[in-house]
Structure formats: C-alpha cells, structure tokens
MIFI-546101 format. One record per atom (N, C-alpha, C, O): residue number from 1; residue in three letters; atom name; x, y, z. Coordinates in nm, 2 decimals. Layout:
! MIFI-546101
     i    aa   at        x        y        z
   NUM   ALA   CA        X        Y        Z
...
END
This chain:
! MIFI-546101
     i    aa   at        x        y        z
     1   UNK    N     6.39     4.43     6.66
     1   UNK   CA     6.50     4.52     6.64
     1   UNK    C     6.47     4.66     6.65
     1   UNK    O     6.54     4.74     6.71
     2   UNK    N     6.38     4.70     6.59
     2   UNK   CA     6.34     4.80     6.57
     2   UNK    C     6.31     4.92     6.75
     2   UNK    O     6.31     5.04     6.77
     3   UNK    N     6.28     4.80     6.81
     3   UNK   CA     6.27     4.85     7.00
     3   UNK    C     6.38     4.89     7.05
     3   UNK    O     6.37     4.99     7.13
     4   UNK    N     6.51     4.84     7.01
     4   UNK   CA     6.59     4.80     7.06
     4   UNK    C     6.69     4.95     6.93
     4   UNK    O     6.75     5.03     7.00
     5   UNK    N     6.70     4.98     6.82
     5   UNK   CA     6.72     5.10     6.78
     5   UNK    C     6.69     5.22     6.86
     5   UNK    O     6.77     5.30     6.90
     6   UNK    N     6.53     5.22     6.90
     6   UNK   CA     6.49     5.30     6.97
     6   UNK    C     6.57     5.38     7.09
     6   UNK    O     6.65     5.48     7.11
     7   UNK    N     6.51     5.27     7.16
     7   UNK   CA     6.64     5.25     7.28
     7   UNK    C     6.76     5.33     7.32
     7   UNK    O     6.78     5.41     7.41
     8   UNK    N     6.86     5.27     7.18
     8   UNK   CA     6.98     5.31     7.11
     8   UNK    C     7.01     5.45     7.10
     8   UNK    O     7.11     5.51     7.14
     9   UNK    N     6.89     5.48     7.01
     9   UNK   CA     6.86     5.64     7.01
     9   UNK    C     6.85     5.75     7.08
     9   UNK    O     6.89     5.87     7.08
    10   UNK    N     6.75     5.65     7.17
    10   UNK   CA     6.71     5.72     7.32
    10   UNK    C     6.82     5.75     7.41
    10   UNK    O     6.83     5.86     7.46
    11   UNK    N     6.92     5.63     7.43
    11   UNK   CA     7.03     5.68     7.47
    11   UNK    C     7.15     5.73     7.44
    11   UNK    O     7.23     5.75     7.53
    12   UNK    N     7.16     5.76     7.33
    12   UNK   CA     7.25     5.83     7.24
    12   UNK    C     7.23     5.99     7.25
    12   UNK    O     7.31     6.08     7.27
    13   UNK    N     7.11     6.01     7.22
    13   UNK   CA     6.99     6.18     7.23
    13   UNK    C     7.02     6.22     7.40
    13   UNK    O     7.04     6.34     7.41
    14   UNK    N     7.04     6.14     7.54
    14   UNK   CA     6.97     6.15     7.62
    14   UNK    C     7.18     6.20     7.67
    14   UNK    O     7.21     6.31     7.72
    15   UNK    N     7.27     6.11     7.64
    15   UNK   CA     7.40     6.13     7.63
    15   UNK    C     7.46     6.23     7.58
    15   UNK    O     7.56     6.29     7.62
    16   UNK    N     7.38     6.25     7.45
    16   UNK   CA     7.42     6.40     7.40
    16   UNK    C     7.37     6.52     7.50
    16   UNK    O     7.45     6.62     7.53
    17   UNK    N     7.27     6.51     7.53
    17   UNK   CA     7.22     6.64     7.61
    17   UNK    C     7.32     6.65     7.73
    17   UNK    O     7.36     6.76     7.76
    18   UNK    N     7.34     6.50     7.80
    18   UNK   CA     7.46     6.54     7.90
    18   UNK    C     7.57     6.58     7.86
    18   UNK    O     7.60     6.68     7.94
    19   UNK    N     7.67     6.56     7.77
    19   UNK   CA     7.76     6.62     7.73
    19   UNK    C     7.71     6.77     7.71
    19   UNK    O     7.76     6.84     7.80
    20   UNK    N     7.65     6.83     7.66
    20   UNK   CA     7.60     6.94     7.62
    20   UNK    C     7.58     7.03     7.78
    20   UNK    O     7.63     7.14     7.81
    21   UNK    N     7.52     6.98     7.84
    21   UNK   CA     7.51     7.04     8.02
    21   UNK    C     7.64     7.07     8.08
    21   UNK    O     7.67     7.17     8.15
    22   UNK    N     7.73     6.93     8.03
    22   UNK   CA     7.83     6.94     8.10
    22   UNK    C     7.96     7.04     8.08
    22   UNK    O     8.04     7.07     8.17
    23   UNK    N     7.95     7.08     7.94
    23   UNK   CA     8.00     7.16     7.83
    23   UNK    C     7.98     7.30     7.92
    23   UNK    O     8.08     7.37     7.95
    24   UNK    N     7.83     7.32     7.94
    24   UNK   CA     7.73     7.42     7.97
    24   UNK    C     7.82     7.45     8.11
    24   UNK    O     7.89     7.55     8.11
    25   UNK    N     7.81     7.38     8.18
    25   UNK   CA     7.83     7.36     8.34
    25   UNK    C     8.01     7.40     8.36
    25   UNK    O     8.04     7.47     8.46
    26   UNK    N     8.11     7.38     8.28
    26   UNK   CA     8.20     7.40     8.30
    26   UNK    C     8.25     7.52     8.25
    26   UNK    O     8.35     7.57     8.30
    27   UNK    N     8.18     7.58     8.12
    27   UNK   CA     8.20     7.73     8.12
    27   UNK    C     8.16     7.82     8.23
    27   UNK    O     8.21     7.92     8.28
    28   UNK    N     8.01     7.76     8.29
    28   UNK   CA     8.00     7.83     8.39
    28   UNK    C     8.08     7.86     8.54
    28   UNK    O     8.07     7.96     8.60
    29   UNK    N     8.16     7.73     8.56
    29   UNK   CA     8.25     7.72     8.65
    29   UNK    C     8.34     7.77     8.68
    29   UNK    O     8.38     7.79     8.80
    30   UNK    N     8.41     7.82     8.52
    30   UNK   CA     8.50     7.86     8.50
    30   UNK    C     8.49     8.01     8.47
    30   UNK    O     8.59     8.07     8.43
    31   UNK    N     8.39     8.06     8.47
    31   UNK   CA     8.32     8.20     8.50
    31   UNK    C     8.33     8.22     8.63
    31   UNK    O     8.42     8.29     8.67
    32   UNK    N     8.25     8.18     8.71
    32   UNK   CA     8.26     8.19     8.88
    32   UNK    C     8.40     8.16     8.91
    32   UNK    O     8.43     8.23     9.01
    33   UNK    N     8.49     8.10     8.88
    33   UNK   CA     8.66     8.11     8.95
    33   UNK    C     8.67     8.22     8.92
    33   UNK    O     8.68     8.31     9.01
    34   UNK    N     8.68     8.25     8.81
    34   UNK   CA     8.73     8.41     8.75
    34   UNK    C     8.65     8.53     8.85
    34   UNK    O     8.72     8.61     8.91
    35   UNK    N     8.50     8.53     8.86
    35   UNK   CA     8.47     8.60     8.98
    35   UNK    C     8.51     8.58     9.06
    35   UNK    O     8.55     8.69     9.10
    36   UNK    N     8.53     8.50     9.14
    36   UNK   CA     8.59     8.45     9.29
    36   UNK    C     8.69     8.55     9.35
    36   UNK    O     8.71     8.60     9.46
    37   UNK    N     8.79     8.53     9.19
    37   UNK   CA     8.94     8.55     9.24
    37   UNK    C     8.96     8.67     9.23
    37   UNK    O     9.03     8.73     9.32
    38   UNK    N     8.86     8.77     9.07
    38   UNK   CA     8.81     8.92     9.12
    38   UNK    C     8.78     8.98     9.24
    38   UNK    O     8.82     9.09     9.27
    39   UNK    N     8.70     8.90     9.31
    39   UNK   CA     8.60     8.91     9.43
    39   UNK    C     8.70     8.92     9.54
    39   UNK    O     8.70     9.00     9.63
    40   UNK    N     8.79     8.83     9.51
    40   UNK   CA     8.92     8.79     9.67
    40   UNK    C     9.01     8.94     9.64
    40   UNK    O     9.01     9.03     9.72
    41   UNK    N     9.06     8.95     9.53
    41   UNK   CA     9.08     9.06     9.50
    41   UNK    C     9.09     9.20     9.52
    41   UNK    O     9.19     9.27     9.53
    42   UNK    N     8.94     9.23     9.52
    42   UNK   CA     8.91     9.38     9.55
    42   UNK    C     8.88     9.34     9.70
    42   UNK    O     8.89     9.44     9.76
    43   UNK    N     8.86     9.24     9.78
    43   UNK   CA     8.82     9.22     9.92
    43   UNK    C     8.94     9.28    10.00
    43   UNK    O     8.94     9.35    10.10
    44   UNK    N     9.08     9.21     9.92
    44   UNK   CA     9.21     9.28     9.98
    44   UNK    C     9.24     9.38     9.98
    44   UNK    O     9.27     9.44    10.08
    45   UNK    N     9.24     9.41     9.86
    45   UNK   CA     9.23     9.59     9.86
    45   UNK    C     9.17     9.65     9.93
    45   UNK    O     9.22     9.74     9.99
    46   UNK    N     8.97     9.60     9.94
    46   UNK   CA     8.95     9.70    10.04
    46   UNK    C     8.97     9.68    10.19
    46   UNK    O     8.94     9.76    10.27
    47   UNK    N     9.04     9.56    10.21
    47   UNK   CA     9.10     9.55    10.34
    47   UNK    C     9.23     9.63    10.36
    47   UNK    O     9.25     9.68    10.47
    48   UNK    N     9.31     9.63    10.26
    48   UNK   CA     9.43     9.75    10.25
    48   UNK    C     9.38     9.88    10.28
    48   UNK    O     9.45     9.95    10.35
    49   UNK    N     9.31     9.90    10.25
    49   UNK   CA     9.24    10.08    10.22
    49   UNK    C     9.19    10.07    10.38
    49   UNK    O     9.23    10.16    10.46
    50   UNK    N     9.10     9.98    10.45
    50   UNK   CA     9.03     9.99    10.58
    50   UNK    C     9.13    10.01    10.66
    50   UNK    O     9.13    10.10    10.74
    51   UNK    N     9.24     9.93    10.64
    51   UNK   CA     9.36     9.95    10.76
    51   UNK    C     9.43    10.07    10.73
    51   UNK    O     9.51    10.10    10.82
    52   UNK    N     9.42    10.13    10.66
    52   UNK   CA     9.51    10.29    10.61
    52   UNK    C     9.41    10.39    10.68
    52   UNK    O     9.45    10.48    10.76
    53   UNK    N     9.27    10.38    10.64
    53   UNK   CA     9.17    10.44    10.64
    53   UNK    C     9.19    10.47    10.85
    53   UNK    O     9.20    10.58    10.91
    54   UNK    N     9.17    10.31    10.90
    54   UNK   CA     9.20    10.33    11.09
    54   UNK    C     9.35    10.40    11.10
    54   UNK    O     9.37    10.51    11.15
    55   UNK    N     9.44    10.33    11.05
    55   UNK   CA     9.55    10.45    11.08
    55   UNK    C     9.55    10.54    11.09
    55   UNK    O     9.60    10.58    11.20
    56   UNK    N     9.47    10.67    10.99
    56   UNK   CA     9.47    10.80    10.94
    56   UNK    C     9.37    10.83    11.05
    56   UNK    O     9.42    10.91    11.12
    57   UNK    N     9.23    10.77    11.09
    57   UNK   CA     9.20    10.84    11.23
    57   UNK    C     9.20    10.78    11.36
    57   UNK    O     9.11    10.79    11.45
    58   UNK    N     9.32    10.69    11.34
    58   UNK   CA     9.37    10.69    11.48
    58   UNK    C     9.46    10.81    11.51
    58   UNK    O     9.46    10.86    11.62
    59   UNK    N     9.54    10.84    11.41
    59   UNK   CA     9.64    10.94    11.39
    59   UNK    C     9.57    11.08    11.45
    59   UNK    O     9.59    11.13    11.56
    60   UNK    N     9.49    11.12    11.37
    60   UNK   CA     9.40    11.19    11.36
    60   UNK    C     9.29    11.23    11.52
    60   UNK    O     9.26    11.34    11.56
    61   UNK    N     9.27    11.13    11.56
    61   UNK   CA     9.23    11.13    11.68
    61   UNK    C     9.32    11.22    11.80
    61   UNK    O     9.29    11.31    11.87
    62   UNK    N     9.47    11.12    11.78
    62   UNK   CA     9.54    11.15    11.88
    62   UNK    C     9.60    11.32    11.84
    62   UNK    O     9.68    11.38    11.92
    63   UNK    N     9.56    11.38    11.71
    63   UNK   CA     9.63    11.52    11.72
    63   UNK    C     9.50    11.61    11.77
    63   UNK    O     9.52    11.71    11.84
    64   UNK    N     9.38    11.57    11.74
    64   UNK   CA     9.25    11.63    11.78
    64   UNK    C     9.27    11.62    11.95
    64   UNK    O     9.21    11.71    12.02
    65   UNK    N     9.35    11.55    12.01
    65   UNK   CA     9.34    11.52    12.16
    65   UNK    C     9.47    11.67    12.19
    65   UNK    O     9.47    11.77    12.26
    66   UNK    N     9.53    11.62    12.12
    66   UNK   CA     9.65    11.75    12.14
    66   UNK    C     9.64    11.86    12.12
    66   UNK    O     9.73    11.95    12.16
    67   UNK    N     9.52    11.89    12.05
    67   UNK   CA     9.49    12.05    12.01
    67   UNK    C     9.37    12.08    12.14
    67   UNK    O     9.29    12.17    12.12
    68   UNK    N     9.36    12.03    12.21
    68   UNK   CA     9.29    12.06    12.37
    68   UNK    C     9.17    11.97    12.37
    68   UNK    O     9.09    11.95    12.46
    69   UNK    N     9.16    11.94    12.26
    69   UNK   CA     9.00    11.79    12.24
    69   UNK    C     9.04    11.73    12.41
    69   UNK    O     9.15    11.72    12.46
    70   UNK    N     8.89    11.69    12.48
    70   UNK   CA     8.92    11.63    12.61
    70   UNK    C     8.89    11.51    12.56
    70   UNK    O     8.92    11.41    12.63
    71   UNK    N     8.82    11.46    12.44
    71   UNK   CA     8.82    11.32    12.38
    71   UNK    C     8.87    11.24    12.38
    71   UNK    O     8.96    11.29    12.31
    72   UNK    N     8.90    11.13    12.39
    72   UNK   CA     9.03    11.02    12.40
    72   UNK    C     9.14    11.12    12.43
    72   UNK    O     9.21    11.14    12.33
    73   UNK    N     9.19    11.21    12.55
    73   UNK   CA     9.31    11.25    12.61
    73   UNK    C     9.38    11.11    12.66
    73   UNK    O     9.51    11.09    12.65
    74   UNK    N     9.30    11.02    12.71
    74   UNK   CA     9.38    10.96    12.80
    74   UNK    C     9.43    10.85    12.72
    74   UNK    O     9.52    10.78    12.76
    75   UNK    N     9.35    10.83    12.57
    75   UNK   CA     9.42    10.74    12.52
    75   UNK    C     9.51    10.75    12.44
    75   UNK    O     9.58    10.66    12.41
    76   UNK    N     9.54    10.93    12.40
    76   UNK   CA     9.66    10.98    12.34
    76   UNK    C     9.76    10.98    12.42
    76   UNK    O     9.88    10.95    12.38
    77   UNK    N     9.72    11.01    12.56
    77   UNK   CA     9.85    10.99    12.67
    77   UNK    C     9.92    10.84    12.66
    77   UNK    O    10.04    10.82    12.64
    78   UNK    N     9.83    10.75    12.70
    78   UNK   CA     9.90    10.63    12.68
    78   UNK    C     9.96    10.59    12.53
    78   UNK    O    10.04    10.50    12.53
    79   UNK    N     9.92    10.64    12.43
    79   UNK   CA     9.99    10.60    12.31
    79   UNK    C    10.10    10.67    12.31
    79   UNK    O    10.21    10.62    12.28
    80   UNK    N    10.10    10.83    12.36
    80   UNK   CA    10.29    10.90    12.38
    80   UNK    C    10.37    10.85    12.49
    80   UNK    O    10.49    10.89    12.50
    81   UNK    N    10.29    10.75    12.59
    81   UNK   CA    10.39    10.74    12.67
    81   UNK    C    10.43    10.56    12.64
    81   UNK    O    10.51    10.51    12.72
    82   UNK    N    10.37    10.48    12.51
    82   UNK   CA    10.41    10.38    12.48
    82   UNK    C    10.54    10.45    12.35
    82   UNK    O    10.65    10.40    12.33
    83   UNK    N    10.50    10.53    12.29
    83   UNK   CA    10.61    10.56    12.24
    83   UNK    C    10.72    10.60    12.27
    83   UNK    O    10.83    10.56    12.22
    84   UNK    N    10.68    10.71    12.36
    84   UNK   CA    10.85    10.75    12.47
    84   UNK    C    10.92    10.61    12.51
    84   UNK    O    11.03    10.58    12.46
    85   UNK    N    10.84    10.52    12.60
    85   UNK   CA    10.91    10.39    12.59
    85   UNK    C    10.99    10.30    12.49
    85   UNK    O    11.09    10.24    12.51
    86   UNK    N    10.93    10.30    12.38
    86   UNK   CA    11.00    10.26    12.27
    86   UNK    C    11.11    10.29    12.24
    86   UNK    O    11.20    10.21    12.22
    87   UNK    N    11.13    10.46    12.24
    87   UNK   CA    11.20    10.53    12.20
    87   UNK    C    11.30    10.50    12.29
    87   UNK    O    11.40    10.45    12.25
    88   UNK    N    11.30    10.53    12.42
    88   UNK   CA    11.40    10.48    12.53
    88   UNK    C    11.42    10.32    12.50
    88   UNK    O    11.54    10.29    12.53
    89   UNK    N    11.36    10.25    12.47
    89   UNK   CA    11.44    10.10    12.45
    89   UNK    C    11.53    10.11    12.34
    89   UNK    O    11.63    10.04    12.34
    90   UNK    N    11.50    10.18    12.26
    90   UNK   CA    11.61    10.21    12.15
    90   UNK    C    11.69    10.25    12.18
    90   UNK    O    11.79    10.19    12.17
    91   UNK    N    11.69    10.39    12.22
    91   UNK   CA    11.85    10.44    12.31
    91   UNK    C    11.91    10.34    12.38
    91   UNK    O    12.02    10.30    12.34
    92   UNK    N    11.85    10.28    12.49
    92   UNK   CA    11.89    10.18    12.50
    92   UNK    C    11.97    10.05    12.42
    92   UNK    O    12.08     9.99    12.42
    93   UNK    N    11.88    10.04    12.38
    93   UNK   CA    11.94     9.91    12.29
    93   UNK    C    12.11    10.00    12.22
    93   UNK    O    12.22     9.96    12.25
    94   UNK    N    12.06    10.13    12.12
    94   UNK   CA    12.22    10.19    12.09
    94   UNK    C    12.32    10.21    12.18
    94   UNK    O    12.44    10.23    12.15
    95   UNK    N    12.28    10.20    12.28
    95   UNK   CA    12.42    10.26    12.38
    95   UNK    C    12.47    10.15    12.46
    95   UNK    O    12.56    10.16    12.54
    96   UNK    N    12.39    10.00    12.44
    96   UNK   CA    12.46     9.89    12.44
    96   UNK    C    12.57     9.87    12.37
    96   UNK    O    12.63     9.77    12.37
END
C-alpha cells in the first residue's frame, strides 16, 4: 500500500505543479494580448502620421517645383494638369 500512496502523491505533487504553470501560462497570455493590441495600436497611429507625414511632402514638393525648383517640375505639371481635369469634370458634371 504504501507504493501505491507514493505514487498517489507523486501524482497529486506532479498535477499541482501543472495547474500552477498553467495558472503561470495564462497570466502570461494575457499580458502579451494586452501588448499585441498596444502594439496594433500605436502601428496605426504611426501609419496615420506616415500618410500625413507623405502628404505634407508631396505637397511640399510640388510648391518647391513652383517656386522655380527644376526638381520634380514634370511631376508637379502632371499633378496640376490632373487637377485642372478634375476640376473641369466637375463643372461639368454641374452644368449637367
């Protein structure tokens, strides 16, 4: 009998420790979601700010081109002459 307590023991001790890991294991889990979702987070944001950030010198570009810069001239031309078009499909479209 006394083997077989053992045993008992041994598996009882060895079950506790798993509960205990697993205890262990799921605060940790639940730490890393909480980073994750921080993590996704500020990723947006700084994906918000990168896209503001190209706006501002794309913008930026095309007035540097207007103040006599020969640098991207030709790409400021084609962005005023896709706007002029815009602008004329709009008239357009109002005077339908």
């Amino acid at each position: 009998m006394s083997k077989i307590e053992t045993i008992v023991q041994t598996l009882e001790q060895n079950t506790n420790q798993i509960i205990d890991q697993i205890g262990l294991l799921q605060k940790e889990n639940g730490a890393l979601k909480k980073e994750i979702i921080n993590l996704k987070t500020l990723n947006k944001d700084q994906l918000l700010l990168l896209e503001e950030k190209q706006a501002e010198f794309d913008s930026l570009k095309i007035a540097s081109s207007m103040l006599g810069s020969n640098e991207n001239k030709r790409a400021s031309k084609l962005k005023i002459n896709a706007l002029i078009k815009e602008i004329n499909d709009c008239i357009a479209s109002l005077s339908d």
